[in-house]
C-alpha positions in Angstrom: 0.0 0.0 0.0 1.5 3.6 -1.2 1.7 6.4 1.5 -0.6 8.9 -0.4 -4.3 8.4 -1.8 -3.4 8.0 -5.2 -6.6 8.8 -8.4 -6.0 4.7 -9.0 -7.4 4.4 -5.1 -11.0 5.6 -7.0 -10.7 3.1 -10.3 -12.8 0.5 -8.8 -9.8 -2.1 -9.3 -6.9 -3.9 -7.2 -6.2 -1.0 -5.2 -9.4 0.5 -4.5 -10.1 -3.0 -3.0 -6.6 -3.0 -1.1 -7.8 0.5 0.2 -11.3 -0.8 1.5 -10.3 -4.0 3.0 -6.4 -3.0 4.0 -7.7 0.2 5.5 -10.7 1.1 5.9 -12.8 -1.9 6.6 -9.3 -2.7 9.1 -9.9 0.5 11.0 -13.7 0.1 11.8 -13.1 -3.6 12.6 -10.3 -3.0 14.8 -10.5 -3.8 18.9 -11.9 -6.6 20.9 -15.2 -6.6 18.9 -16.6 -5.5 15.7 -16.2 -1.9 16.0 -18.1 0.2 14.2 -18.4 -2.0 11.1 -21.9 -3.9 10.7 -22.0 -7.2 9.2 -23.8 -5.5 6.3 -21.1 -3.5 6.1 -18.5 -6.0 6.1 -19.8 -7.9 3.1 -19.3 -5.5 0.6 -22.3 -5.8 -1.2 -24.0 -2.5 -3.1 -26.5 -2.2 -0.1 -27.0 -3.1 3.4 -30.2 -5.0 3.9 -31.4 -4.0 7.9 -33.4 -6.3 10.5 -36.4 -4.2 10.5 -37.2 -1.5 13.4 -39.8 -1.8 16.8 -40.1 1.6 16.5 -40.9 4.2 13.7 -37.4 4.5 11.6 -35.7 8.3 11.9 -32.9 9.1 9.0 -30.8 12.1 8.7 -27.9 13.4 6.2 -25.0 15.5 6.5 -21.6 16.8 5.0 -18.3 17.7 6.8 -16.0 20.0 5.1 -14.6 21.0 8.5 -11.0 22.6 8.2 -8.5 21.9 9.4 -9.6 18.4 9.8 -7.9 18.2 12.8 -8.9 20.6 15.7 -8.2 20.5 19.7 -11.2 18.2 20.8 -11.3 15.9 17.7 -11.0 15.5 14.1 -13.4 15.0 10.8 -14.0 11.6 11.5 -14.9 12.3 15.5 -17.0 15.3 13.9 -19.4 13.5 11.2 -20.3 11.0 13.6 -21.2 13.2 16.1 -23.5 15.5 13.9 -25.1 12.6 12.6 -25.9 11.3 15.9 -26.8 14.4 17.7 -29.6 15.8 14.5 -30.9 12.0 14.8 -31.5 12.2 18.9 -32.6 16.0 18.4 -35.1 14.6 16.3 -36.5 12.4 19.6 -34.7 9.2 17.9 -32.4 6.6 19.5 -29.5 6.2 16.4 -28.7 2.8 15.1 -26.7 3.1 12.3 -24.7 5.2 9.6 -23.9 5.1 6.1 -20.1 7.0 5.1 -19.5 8.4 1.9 -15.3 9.4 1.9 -14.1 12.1 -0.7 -10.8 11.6 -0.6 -8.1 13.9 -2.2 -5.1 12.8 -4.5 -2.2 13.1 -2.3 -4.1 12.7 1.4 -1.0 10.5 3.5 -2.8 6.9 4.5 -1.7 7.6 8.1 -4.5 10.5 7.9 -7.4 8.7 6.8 -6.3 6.1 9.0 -6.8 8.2 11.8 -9.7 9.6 10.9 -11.4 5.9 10.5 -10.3 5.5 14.1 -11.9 8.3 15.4 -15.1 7.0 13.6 -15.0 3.9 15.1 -14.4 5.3 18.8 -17.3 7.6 18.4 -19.3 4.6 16.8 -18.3 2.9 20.1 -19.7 5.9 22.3 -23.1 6.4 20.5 -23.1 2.9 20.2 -23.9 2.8 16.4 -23.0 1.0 13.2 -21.4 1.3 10.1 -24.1 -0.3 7.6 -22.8 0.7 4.5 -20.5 3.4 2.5 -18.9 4.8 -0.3 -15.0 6.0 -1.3 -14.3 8.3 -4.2 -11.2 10.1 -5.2 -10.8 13.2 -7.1 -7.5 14.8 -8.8 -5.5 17.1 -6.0 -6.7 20.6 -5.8 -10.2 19.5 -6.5 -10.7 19.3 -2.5 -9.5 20.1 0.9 -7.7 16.3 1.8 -11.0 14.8 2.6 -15.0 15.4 2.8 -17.2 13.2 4.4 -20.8 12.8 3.7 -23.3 11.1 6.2 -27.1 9.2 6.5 -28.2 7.9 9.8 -30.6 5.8 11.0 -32.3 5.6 13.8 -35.8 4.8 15.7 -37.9 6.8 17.1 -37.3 6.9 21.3 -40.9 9.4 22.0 -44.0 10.1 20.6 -45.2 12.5 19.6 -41.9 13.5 18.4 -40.6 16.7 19.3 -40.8 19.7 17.0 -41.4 23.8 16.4 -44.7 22.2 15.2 -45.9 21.8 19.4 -44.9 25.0 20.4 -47.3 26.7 18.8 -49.1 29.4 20.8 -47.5 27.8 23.8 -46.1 30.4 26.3 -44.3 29.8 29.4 -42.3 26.7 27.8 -38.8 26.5 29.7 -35.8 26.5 26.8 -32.9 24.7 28.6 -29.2 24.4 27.5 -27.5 21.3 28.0 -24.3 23.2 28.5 -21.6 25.9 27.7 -22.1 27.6 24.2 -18.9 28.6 22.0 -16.1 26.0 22.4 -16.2 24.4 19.5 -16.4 27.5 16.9 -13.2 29.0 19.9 -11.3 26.0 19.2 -11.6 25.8 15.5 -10.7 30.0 15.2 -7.6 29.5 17.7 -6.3 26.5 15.4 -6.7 28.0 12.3 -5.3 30.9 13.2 -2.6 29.8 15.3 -3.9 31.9 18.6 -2.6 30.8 21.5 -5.0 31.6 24.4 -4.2 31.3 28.2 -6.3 28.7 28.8 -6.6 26.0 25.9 -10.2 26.1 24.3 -11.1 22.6 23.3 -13.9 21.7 21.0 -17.1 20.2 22.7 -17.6 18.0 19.7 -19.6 14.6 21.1 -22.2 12.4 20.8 -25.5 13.4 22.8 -27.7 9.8 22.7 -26.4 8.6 26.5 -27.1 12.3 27.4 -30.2 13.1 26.2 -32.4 9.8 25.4 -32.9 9.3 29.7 -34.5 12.9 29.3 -36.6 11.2 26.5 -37.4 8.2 28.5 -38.1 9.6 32.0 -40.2 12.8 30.3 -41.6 11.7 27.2 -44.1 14.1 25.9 -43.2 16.9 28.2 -39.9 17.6 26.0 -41.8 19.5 22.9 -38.6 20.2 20.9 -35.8 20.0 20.8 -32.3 21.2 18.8 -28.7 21.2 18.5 -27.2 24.3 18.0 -24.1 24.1 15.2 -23.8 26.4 12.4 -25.0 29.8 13.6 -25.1 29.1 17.4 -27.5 29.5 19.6 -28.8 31.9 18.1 -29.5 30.3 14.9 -31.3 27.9 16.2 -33.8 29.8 18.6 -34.9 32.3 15.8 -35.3 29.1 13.5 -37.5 27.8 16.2 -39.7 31.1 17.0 -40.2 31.5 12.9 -41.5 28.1 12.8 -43.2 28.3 16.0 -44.9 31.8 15.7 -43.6 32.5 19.1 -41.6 34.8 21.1 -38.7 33.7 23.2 -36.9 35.6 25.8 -33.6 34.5 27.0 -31.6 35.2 30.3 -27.9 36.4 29.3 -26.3 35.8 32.9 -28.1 32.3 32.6 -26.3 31.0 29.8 -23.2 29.2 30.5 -19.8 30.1 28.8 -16.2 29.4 29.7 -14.5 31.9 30.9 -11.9 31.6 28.2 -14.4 31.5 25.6 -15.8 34.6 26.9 -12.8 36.3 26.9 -11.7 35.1 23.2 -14.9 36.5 22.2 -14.4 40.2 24.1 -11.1 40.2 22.9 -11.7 39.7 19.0 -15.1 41.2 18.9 -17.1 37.9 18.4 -20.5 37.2 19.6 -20.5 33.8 21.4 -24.5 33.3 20.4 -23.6 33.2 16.9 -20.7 30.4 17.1 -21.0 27.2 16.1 -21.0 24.1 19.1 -21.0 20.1 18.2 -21.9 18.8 21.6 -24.7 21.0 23.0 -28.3 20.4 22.9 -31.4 23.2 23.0 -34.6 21.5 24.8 -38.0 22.6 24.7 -39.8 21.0 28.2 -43.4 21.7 29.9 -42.3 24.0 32.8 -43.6 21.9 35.4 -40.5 19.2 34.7 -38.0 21.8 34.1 -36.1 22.1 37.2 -36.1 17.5 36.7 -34.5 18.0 33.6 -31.8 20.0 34.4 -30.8 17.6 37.2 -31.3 14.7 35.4 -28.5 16.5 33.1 -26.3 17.6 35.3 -25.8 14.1 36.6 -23.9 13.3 32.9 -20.5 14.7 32.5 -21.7 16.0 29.3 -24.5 18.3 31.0 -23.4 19.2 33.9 -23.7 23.0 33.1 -26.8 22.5 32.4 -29.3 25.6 32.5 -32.5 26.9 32.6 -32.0 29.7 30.0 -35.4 31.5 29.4 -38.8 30.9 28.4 -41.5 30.9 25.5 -43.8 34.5 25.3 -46.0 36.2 23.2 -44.4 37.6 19.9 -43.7 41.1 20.0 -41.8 42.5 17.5 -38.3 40.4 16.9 -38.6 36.6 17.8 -35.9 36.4 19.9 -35.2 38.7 23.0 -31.9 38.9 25.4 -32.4 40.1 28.2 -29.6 41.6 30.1 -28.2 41.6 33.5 -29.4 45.5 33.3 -32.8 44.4 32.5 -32.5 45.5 28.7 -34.7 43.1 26.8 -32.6 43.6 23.1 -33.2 41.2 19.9 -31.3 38.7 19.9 -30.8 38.5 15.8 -30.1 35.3 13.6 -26.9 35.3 12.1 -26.8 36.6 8.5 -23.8 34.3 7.6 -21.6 32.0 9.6 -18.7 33.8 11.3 -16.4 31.1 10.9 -16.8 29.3 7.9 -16.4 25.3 7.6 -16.5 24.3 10.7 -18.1 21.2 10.4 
C-alpha cells in the first residue's frame, strides 16, 4: 500500500479494494469486537439490507467539510459521527446506524485517513452505532481540501409524539434549557486556524448526545416539545429558527447562559459574539415548565450536562422573535446570524 491516496485508489480495481479492505474496513473492525463496522457493512455488497425496526425508523444526512480536519477536541471523523448522531437524537430518535461516503483527495497520507477511520469507530463505540454501508471516491488534487465526508443515519424513534417547532405553537411559558456551555467548538476551530494561542486551551465540545439526552426522552416523554442542536450559527441560529417556525416569542436570560471563561474572553477580545458560534456537543430543549427544574438535574448528573441551565422561556411575539435580556434588564433582539462567522467548521 503507497503512503498517499493515489486517483488509482477511486478506479474500482486492485487497489481500490486493497484500500477498502487493507484500510478502511481494518480501521472500523479493529479492537476486541466488531467496532463500528456492521455485518452489512463487512460484506461489501451494493446495499445493506437492515433487520427491521420496533419503533418508527428516523434518518438524517450531513456533510463535513470542516478545516483543518484536525482541531483540539477531535477530528473530521470524530465530527461526522457526532453531527449525525446528535440531529438523529434531536429529532426524539435513539440512532442505530450510519452510512459514510469518503471524498478523498489525491495526495491525502494513509496515516490520515487512517486516523480519521479510528476516530469513527471510537465515536461509533460511544453512541453505540454501526457502520451499515459506504462509499470511497477520489478526485484529482486541488479539486478538494484532503478529505470530505458525507453522512445518512438511521435511527428509531425513542418518543411520541416527536418533538418539533410544530408543538410550540401558541405555547407560552415553555422552559428553553441548554444542556451546556455555548462557543467552544467554533473558539477551538478560530484559535487552530489561526494559530492563537490563548491562556487557557479552548477545546472543541464535539460529542455524541444519545447517552445524554435519550434518559431525558425516556423519563419525560411528551413533556420535552422540541428539541435542537445548536451548530452552524449558534445559539442563536437555532432559537430564531425555532420562533419563525413556532410563531412564538422567546426571551432568554444572558447571565443564565453558560460560557467558559476563556471562551468569553476570546470572544471580548476579538469582537465575536459567542450566540452566533458554532457548538457540536450541545443540545437546545423545549420542556413543559412543570419538569423543568427534573430536567436539568437529570443533566447535570452526565459529564456531558453538567452545566446545564434553565435559560429563558416561551412569550408572546412582540416584534423580533428572539429577545436577550440583560443583567441590566434591557430586553434587546437577539438577531439570527446573517452568515456564519467562521466558515467550515463542520
Amino acid at each position: 500500500m503507497s503512503e498517499t491516496i493515489s486517483l488509482a485508489h477511486g478506479g474500482g480495481g486492485r487497489l481500490a479494494r486493497r484500500l477498502i479492505e487493507d484500510v478502511i474496513l481494518k480501521e472500523l473492525r479493529a479492537g476486541d469486537s466488531d467496532g463500528a463496522a456492521s455485518p452489512e457493512l463487512i460484506l461489501l455488497s451494493d446495499g445493506a439490507v437492515l433487520q427491521s425496526f420496533t419503533g418508527i425508523p428516523v434518518m438524517t444526512t450531513d456533510g463535513f467539510v470542516v478545516t483543518p480536519q484536525v482541531f483540539p477536541g477531535g477530528d473530521i471523523g470524530t465530527l461526522c459521527v457526532t453531527g449525525t448522531v446528535n440531529d438523529l437524537v434531536a429529532s426524539g430518535a435513539r440512532p442505530r446506524v450510519l452510512s459514510v461516503g469518503l471524498i478523498l483527495e489525491d495526495g491525502l497520507p494513509i496515516d490520515d485517513l487512517r486516523r480519521f477511520l479510528k476516530s469513527i469507530r471510537a465515536t461509533c463505540e460511544k453512541a453505540h452505532v454501526r457502520v451499515a454501508c459506504g462509499d470511497t471516491k477520489v478526485v484529482e488534487h486541488g479539486a478538494a481540501d484532503k478529505i470530505f465526508i458525507t453522512t445518512a443515519g438511521l435511527g428509531e424513534l425513542a418518543v411520541e409524539p416527536a418533538p418539533g417547532p410544530w408543538r410550540l405553537e401558541g405555547r407560552t411559558g415553555v422552559a428553553v434549557i441548554l444542556s451546556g456551555t455555548i462557543g467552544d467548538h467554533g473558539v477551538a476551530l478560530l484559535g487552530c486556524r489561526e494559530g492563537l494561542h490563548f491562556e487557557t486551551a479552548v477545546e472543541s465540545d464535539c460529542a455524541p448526545l444519545a447517552d445524554l439526552i435519550l434518559p431525558v426522552l425516556e423519563k419525560f416523554g411528551s413533556a420535552v416539545l422540541c428539541m435542537r442542536d445548536p451548530t452552524r450559527g449558534g445559539l442563536s441560529a437555532v432559537l430564531g429558527e425555532i420562533a419563525e417556525q413556532a410563531g412564538i416569542g422567546i426571551d432568554i436570560v444572558q447571565a443564565n447562559v453558560p460560557v467558559k471563561p476563556a471562551v468569553r474572553g476570546v470572544c471580548d477580545l476579538l469582537g465575536l459574539d459567542v450566540f452566533a458560534l458554532a457548538n457540536e456537543g450541545k443540545m437546545v430543549l423545549f420542556v413543559e415548565e412543570s419538569v423543568a427544574s427534573a430536567v436539568v438535574s437529570l443533566l447535570q448528573k452526565h459529564p456531558l450536562g453538567r452545566d446545564a441551565a434553565i435559560i429563558g422561556r416561551t412569550v408572546e411575539r412582540s416584534g423580533r422573535p428572539v429577545h436577550l435580556v440583560t443583567s441590566l434588564g434591557v430586553r434587546r433582539p437577539l438577531e439570527v446570524p446573517l452568515g456564519e462567522t467562521l466558515p467550515r467548521i463542520c
